[in-house]
C-alpha positions, 0 to 999 in steps of 0.5 A, a space after each residue: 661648368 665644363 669647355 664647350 669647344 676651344 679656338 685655336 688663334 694661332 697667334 697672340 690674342 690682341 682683342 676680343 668682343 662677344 655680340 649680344 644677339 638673341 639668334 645670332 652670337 658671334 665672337 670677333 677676335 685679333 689675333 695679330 699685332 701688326 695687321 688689322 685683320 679681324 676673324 669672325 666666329 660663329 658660335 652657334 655653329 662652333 665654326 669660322 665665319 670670316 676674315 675681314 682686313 678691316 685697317 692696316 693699323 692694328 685693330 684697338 677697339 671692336 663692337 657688336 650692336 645689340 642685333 649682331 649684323 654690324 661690327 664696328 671697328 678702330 685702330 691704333 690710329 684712331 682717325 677712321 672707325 668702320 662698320 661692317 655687315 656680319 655675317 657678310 663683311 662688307 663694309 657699310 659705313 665710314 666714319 671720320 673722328 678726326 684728322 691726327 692720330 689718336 687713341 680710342 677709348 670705347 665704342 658704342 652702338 645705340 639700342 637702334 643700331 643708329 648712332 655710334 658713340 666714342 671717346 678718346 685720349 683726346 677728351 672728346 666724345 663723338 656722336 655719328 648718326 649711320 644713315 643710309 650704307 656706303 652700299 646704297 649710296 654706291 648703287 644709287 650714284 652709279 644709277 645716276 652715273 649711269 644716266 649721266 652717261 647715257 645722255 652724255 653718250 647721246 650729246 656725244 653722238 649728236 655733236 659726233 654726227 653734226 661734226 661729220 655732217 659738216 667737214 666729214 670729220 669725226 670729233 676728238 673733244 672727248 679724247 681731249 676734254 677726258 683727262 683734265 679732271 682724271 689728272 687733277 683728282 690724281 693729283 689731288 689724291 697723291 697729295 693727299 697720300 703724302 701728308 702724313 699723320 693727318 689724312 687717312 690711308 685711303 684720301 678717298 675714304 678721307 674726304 667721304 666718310 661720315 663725320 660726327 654729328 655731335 660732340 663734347 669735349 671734357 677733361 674726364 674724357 681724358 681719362 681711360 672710360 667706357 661709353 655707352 647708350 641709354 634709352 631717349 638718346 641718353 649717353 652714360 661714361 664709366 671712367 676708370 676711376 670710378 666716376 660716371 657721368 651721364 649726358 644727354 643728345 638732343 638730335 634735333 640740335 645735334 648737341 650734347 650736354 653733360 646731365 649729372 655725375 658721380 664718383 661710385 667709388 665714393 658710394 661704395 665707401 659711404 656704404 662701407 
């Protein structure tokens, strides 16, 4: 065995995670205990891929899905995890696990890179479903923005030439009427910003991110675990104490239900 190349990180190493891929291999590293800034390296090529500022709280658990394209993210906060397309950065989905802040445990991706599992200090597991990016709904709503404006700005004309027509007068309703809603969206997100500990950092990203589809809450959550995806939607736990459990997701009800433990550690002994 010899080193095939060395990283120079600049800093003091916080987190680290490898992707799995078969093409592609990554190694995501932090290396900064007050930012939560992300570098992506290419392994392949021996080279930095890129940065991603990925949360202002230090970053406490990242995760690759078994293709090597999405970078799940959380941070010392525990209230928002991100996934972000790799190699590009861009972030795909938000993901809400709560409102107070906590510790994440674990995350995982699914074998189909559609369901993310975690756990938490809170004993809680969590199941989010990844649908559609906010990408793809960022470009379908700026299409329907952009028919809404079209038919608006045609209204708006039509009132506009009815109103000369009349008085010779040009209508000012839109001057008026335009910011009755920007004032009260303001509004709504300085109060937001101003509660803390509850909402995230972004009050925009708070009231759109995806929150869980399922989740389970038990004491053997609590203690320190890993969380991880078996095939026909099967969820496995490894605690730290050497118990593991398994559990099954239907999706079809959206529940989870606890299928069948045991402690390996006992097992290790029995065979001793």
């Amino acid at each position: 065995m010899h080193k095939l190349f060395s990283i120079d990180i600049n800093g003091s190493l916080v987190r680290i995670a490898l992707s799995p891929g078969l093409s592609k291999y990554y190694l995501a590293y932090t290396a900064n205990i007050l930012k939560g800034e992300v570098t992506v390296y290419d392994l392949t090529t021996c080279t930095k891929q890129l940065t991603i500022n990925a949360h202002k709280k230090p970053i406490i658990q990242m995760k690759f899905n078994s293709k090597s394209n999405f970078l799940a993210t959380a941070s010392s906060e525990g209230k928002t995890i991100r996934v972000f397309s790799i190699p590009s950065g861009k972030r795909l989905y938000s993901l809400r696990r709560g409102m107070y802040v906590t510790e994440i445990y674990s995350l995982s991706f699914d074998p189909t890179s559609t369901l993310i599992g975690l756990t938490s200090v809170r004993g809680t597991l969590h199941i989010f479903k990844l649908g559609a990016s906010e990408t793809v709904q960022s470009e379908s709503r700026e299409k329907q923005d952009s028919g809404s404006d079209s038919e608006d700005k045609m209204l708006n004309n039509d009132k506009r030439d009815n109103k000369h027509h009349l008085d010779g007068e040009e209508s000012d309703e839109e001057e008026k009427g335009s910011g009755g809603f920007c004032g009260g969206w303001c509004g709504l997100k300085f109060l937001f910003s101003k509660i803390g500990g509850i909402v995230a950092d972004d009050p925009v990203e708070a009231l759109t991110a995806k929150t869980s589809l399922a989740k389970f809450t038990g004491e053997n959550i609590k203690k320190p675990n890993i969380v991880g995806f078996d095939k026909d939607d099967k969820v496995i736990l490894f605690c730290k104490d050497g118990s593991y459990y398994e559990y099954k997701f239907d999706p079809a009800k959206n529940e989870i239900k606890e299928i069948q433990s045991t402690n390996l550690s006992e097992f290790k002994n029995s065979l001793d």
